[in-house]
N, C-alpha and C positions, 0 to 999 in steps of 0.2 A: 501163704497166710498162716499155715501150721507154724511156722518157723518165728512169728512176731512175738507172741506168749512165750517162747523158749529164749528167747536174746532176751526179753523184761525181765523177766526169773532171773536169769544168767545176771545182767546188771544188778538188778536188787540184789543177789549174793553175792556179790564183787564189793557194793556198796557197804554191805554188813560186815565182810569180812574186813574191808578195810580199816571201818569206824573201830572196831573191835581192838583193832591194833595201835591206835595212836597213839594209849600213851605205856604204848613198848618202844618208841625212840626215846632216848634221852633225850631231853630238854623239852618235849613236846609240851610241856607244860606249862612253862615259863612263855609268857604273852608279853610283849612291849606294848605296850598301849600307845603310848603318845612319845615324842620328841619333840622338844621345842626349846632353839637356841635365843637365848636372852638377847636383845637388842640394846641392853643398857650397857654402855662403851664401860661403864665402872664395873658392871659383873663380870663381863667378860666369861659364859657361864652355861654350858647347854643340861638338861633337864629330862631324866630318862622314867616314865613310869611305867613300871612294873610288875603284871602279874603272876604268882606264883602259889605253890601248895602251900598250906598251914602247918609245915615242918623242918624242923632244922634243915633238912636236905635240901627243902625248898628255898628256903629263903638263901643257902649255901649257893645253890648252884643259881639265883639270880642275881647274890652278887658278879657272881661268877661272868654270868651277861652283863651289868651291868662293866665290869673291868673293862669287858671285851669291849664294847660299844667306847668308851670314853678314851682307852687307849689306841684306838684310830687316831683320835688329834693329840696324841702325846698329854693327856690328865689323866687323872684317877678319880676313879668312882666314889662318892661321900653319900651315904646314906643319909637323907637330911627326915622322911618323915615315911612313919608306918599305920596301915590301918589292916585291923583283920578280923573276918566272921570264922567260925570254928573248922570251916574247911580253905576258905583262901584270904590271901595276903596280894594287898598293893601297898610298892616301896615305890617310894620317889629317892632319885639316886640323884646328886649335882656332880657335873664331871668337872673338876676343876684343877689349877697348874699344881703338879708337885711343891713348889713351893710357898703357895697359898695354903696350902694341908697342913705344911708343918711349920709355918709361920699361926697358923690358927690352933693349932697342938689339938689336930686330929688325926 
């Protein structure tokens, strides 16, 4: 029974140390929130939102996810709408055909 208080200590500083670290991975910060591919045969169109820090670097490195995410099915990432409080940022990104981009001169 000595031994039960010393594994809970143990975990609760495993837990701290962990938390402490999260955001030492790159990207850890950057959340997707939702996914959701358009069912309207004329959009033809899937729809990425995205959480990220309130800074250049942030907002950099979500498009950076967003690219990644859209070019699985061969589109590119369009930034269509942003909202932000003075520490974080959500971007709606539309993944759409290369040639829609620059037929729309984006």
């Amino acid at each position: 029974m000595k031994s039960r208080p010393t594994r809970i200590a143990c975990t609760l500083l495993l837990a701290g140390i962990l938390s402490g670290c999260a955001n030492l991975f790159p990207g850890s910060d950057i959340n997707v929130i939702t996914y959701q591919s358009s069912g309207e045969r004329w959009l033809n169109a899937s729809f990425y939102l995205i959480e990220h820090p309130f800074t250049d670097d942030g907002a950099a490195r979500a498009k950076a996810r967003a690219d990644q995410l859209c070019a699985e099915n061969k589109r590119v990432a369009v930034q269509s709408e942003r909202g932000c409080t003075l520490e974080q940022c959500t971007t709606q990104y539309v993944c759409m055909k290369p040639e829609d981009v620059k037929a729309g001169g984006l």
